[in-house]
C-alpha positions as CSV (number, residue, x, y, z in Angstrom):
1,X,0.0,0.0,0.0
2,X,1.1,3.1,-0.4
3,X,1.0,6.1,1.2
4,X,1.2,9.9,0.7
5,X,3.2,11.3,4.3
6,X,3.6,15.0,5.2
7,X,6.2,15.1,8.2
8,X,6.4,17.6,11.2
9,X,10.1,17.6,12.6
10,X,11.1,18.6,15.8
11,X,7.3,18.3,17.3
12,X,6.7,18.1,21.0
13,X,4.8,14.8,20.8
14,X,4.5,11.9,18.3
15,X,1.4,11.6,16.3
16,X,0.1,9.9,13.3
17,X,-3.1,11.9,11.7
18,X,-4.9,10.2,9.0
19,X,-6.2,13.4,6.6
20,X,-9.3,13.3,4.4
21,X,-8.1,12.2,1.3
22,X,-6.2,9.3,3.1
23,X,-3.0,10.6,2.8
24,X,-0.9,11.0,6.6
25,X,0.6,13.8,8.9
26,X,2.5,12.6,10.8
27,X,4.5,14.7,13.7
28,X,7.8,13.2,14.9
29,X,10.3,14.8,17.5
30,X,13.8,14.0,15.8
31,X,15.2,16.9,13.5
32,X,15.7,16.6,10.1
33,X,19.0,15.7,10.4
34,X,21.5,12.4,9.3
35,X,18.2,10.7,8.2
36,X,17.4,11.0,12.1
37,X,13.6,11.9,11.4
38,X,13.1,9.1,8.5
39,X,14.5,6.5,10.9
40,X,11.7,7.8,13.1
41,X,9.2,7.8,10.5
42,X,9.4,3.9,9.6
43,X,9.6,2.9,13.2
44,X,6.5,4.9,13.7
45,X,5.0,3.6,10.6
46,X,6.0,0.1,11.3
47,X,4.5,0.2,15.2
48,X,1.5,1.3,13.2
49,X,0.6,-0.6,10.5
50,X,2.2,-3.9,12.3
51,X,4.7,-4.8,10.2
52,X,8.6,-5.1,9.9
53,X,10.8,-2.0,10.0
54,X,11.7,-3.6,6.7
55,X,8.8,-3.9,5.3
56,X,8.3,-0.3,4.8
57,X,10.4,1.9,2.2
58,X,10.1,5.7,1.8
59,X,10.1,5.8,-1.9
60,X,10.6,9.9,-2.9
61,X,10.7,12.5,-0.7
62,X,14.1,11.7,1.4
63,X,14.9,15.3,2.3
64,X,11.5,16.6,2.0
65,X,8.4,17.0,4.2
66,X,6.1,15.2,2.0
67,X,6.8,11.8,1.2
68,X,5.7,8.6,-0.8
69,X,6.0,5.8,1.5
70,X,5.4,1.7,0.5
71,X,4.4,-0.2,3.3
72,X,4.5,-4.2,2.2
73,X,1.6,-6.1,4.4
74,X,1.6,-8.7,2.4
């Protein structure tokens, strides 16, 4: 499945928001630095969809806020 993500950085708390059209916001406290808050981001993603950490890829969107992320629950 695949999923649009807009990511907050440096928020206070962690959150997942599912938007309207589907797509996710999702608010994560590391900074967007060394990859620190896209490590965050498929942890998170993984706790919540149930799956693997390595079952979830972040296909465009590395060094942006809005992603296009695969998450394989197969």
């Amino acid at each position: 499945m695949k999923k649009t993500v807009k990511v907050k950085p440096n928020s206070k708390k962690q959150a997942i928001v599912e938007q309207i059209d589907g797509s996710l916001l999702v608010h994560l406290k590391s900074p967007p630095i060394d990859g620190k808050a896209n490590q965050e981001l498929v942890e998170l993603l993984a706790k919540e969809f149930g799956v693997s950490k390595s079952k979830i890829t972040i296909q465009s969107g590395l060094s942006g806020r809005y992603k296009l992320v695969n998450i394989d629950n197969d």
